[in-house]
C-alpha positions in Angstrom: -20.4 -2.6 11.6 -17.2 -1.5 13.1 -14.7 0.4 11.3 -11.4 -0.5 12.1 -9.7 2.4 11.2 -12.2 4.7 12.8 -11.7 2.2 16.0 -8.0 2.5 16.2 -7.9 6.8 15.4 -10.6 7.1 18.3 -12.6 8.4 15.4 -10.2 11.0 14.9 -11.0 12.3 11.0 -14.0 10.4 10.6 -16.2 13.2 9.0 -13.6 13.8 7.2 -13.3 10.3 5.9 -16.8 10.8 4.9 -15.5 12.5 1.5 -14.0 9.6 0.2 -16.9 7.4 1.1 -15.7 4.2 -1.2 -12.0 4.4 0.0 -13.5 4.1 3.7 -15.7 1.5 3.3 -13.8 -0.5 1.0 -10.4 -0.4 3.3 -13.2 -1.8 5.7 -14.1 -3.8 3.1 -10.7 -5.6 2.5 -10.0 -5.9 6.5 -13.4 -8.0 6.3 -12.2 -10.3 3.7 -8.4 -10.9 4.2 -9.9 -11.4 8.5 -13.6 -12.4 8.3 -14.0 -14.5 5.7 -14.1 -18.3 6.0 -11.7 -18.6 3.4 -9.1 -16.3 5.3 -5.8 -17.6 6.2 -5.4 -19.7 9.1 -2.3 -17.7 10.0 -3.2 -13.9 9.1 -3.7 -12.9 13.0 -0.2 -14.2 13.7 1.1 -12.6 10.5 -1.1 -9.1 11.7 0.6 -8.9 14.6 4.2 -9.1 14.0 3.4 -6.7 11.1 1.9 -4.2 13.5 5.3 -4.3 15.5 7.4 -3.7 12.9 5.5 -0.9 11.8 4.8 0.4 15.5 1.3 0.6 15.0 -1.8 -1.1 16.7 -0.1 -3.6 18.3 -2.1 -4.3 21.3 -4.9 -4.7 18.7 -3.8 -7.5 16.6 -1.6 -9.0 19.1 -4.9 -9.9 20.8 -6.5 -11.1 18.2 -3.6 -13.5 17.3 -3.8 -14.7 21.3 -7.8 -15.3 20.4 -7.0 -17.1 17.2 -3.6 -18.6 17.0 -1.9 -20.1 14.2 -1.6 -23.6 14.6 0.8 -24.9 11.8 4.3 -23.8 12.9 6.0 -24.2 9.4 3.4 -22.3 7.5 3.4 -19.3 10.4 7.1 -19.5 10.2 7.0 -19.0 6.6 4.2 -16.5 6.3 5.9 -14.3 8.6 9.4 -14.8 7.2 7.7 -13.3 3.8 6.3 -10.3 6.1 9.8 -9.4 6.7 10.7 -8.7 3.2 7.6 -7.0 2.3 7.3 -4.8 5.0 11.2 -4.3 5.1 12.8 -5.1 1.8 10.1 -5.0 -0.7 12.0 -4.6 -4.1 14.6 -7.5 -2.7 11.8 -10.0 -2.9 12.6 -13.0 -5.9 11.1 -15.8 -7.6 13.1 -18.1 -5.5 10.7 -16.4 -2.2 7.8 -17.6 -4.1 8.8 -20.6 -4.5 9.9 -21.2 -1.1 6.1 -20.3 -0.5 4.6 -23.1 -2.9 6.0 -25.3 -0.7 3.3 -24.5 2.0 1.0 -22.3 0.2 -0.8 -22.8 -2.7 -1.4 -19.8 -5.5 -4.4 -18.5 -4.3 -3.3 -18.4 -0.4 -0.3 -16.6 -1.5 -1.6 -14.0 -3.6 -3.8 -13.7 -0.4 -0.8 -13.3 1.9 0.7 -10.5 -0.8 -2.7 -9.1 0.1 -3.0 -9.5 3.7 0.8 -7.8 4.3 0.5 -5.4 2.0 -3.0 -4.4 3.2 -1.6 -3.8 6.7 1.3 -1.7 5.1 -1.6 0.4 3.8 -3.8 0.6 7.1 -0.7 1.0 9.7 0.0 3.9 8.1 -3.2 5.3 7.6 -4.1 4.6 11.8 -0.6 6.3 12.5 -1.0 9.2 10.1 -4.7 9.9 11.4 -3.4 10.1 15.3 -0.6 12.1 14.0 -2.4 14.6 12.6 -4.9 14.9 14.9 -2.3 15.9 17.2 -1.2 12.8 19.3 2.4 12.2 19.4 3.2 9.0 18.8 6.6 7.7 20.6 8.1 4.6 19.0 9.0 1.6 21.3 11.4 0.2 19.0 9.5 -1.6 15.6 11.9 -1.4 13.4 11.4 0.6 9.9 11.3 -0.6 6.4 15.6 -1.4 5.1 14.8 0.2 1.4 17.0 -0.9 -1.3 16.0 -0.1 -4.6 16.6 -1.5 -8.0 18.9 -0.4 -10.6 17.0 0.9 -13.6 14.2 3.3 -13.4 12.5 4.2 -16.5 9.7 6.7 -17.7 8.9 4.2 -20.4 5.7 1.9 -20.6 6.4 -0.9 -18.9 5.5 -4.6 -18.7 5.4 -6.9 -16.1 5.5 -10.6 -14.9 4.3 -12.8 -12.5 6.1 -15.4 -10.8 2.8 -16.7 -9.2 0.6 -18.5 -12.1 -1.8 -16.0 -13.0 -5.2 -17.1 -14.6 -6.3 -17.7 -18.1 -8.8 -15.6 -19.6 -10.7 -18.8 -20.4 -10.7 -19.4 -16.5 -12.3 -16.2 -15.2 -15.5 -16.7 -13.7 -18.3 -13.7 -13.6 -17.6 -12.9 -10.1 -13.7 -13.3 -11.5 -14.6 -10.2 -14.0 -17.0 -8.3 -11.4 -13.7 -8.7 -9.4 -11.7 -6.4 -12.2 -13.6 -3.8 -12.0 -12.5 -2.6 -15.9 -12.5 -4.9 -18.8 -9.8 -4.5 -20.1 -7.8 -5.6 -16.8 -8.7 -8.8 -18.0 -5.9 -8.4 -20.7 -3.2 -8.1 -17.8 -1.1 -10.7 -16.0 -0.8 -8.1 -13.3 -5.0 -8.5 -12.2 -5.6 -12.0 -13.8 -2.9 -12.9 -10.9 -4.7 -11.0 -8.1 -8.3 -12.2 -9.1 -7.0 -15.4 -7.5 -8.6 -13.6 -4.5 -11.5 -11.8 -6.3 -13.1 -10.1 -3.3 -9.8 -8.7 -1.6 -9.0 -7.3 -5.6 -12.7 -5.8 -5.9 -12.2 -3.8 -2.3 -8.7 -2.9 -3.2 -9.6 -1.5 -6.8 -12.5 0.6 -5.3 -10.7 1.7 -2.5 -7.8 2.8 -5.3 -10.3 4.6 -7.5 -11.6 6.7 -5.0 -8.4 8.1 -3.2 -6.9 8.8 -6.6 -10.0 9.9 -9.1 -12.3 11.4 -6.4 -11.9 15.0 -7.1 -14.7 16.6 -4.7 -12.1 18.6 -2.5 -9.0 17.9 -1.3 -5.7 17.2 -2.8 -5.3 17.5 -6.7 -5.0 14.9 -8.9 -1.4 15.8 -9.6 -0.3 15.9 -6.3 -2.1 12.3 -5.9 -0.1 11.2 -8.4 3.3 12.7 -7.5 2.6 11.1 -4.1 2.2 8.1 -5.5 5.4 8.5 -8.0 7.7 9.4 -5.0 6.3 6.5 -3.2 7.1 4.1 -6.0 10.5 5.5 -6.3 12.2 5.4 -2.6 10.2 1.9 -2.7 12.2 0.5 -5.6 9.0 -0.7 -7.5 9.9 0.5 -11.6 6.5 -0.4 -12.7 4.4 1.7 -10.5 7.0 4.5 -10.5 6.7 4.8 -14.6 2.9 4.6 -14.5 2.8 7.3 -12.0 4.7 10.0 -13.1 3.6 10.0 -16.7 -0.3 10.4 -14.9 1.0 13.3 -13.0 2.6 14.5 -16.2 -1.1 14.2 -17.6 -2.7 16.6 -14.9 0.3 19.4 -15.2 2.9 18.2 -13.5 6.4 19.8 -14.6 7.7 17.2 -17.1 11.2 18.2 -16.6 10.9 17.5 -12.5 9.2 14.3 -12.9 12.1 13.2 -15.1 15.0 14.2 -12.6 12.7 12.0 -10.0 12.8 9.4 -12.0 16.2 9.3 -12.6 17.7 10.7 -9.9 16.0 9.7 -7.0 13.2 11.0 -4.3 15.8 13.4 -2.7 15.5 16.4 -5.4 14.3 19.6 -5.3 10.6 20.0 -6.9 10.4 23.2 -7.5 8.3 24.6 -4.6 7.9 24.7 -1.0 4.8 23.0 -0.9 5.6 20.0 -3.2 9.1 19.6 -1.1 6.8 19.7 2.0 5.1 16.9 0.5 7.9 15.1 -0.9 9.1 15.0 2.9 6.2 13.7 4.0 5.8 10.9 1.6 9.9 9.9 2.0 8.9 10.1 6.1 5.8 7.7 6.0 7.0 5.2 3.2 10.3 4.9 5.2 8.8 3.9 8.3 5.3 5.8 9.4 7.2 6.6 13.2 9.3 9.3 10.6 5.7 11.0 10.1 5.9 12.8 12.9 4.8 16.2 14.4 7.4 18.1 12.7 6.4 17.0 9.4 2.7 17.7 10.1 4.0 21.0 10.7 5.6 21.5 7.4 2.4 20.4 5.1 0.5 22.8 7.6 3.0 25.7 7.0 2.8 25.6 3.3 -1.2 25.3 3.2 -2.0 21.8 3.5 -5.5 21.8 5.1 -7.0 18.9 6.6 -8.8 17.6 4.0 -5.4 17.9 1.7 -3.5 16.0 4.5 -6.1 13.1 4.6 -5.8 12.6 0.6 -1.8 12.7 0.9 -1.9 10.1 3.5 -4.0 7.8 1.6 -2.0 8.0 -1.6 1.1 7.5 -0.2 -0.3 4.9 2.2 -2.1 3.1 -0.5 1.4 2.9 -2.8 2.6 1.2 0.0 0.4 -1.6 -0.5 0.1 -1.2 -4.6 3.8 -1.6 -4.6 4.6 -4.4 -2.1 2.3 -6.8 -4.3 4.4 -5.4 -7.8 7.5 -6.3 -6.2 6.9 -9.7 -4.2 4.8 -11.4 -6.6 6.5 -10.4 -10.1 8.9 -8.2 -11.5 9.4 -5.3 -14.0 9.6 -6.2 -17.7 11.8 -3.5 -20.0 
């Protein structure tokens, strides 16, 4: 079976990929499902490819597959891609009212698989253009625009809650392959997965593709520099949820306390301390911002202060896959304090 990654990197890293052999197969995985499944939206090549201009990235790909297999319901395209503007661009802007303008079209299950499908690509777009990046191609932008970040007001190192706006399901109404889906028991317990087991398959891929970037410790980045990625992500991407989650893990495997704090609070522009989590604080801001910002120069940088390339693969993946973790926070529920 074709990987589509591998395809679109000229297998550029794939050995390396071998070392996180769930994350690989299960991004795979969850291109299979949200495009190869019978089930799949009508729409998704059409929503694929004006994803892949705005992000710059494998454009010629999807745009043929949307010429192959066109969307044929105008309003529904119209609308699908209307809510791929706010999640690829203005993620923590996105409302209940943007749902709702959805239901109209969509029912819950096709929506939680649009979340999916968008925020997917936000994932994989990032990956492709980080892999050619650092295996030395320079990439020149021809003129996809880049994610508009605004952020919301209140950060918070608290636990937080959360709430859908999209009905999640009942415990009484999850199926076996509904709690095969969660991966964890307990996950059962949260609105959060009980929303996006609507789609079962595209949450098992997604949850094994998570576990293995971030708890997959044979080499590579450390688990605290996983998790700062993941923080700093969170942060410039406005999502409060994901942000609080994130730094109290990298508090848990030695992150400075203190540091994790003032990025909380203050924002992704501070000073961490050292050269080499700055270098990758510049490399998360550049390829959450827009991945054309990942660029040569900041390759450079995470090579300078002793990234190798096994290091660079892991920090791409986590800040890639917060990209996707965060757009489906922010545009299919909010924060709860």
């Amino acid at each position: 079976m074709t990987d589509i990654i591998d395809l679109l990197t000229n297998n550029q890293f794939a050995t390396i990929r071998e070392a996180r052999p769930n994350a690989k197969a299960n991004a795979q995985r969850s291109f299979d499902v949200l495009f190869d499944d019978p089930n799949a939206l009508p729409e998704r090549y059409a929503v694929a490819e004006h994803v892949a201009r705005l992000h710059d990235t494998a454009v010629d790909f999807y745009a043929e597959l949307a010429e192959e297999d066109p969307a044929t319901d105008p309003a529904r395209k119209d609308a699908a891609i209307k809510f791929a503007d706010l999640l690829v661009l203005r993620p923590a802007d996105a409302t209940a009212a943007d749902v709702g303008a959805l239901l109209e079209l969509f029912d819950e299950n096709e929506i939680v698989t649009l979340a999916q499908l968008i925020s997917f690509l936000s994932f994989q777009l990032r990956v492709v253009h980080g892999i050619q990046t650092i295996g030395g191609l320079d990439v020149a932008s021809t003129g996809g625009r880049g994610p508009i970040i605004t952020t919301p007001h209140e950060f918070s190192t608290a636990q937080l809650g959360w709430k859908p706006w999209v009905k999640d399901l009942k415990k009484s109404e999850l199926t076996a392959e509904h709690h095969e889906a969660l991966i964890k028991p307990e996950r059962a317990n949260m609105p959060y997965f009980r929303l996006l087991v609507r789609n079962p398959q595209a949450l098992k891929a997604r949850t094994l593709t998570d576990l293995d970037i971030f708890y997959n410790i044979q080499g590579g980045l450390s688990r605290a520099e996983r998790e700062l990625a993941a923080t700093i992500t969170s942060r410039l991407n406005g999502c409060p949820y994901c942000a609080s989650v994130h730094q109290q893990r990298a508090k848990e495997e030695g992150a400075d306390s203190e540091i994790l704090d003032r990025l909380i609070f203050d924002g992704a522009d501070i000073d961490l301390g050292t050269a080499r989590w700055n270098a990758l604080r510049d490399a998360t801001r550049a390829l959450t911002r827009t991945p054309m910002e990942y660029d040569q120069v900041v390759v450079g940088k995470l090579h300078s202060v002793g990234f190798d390339d096994a290091e660079l693969l892991d920090h791409l993946y986590a800040t890639a896959f917060f990209n996707w973790a965060n757009r489906l926070m922010l545009s299919l529920g909010h924060a709860t304090y």
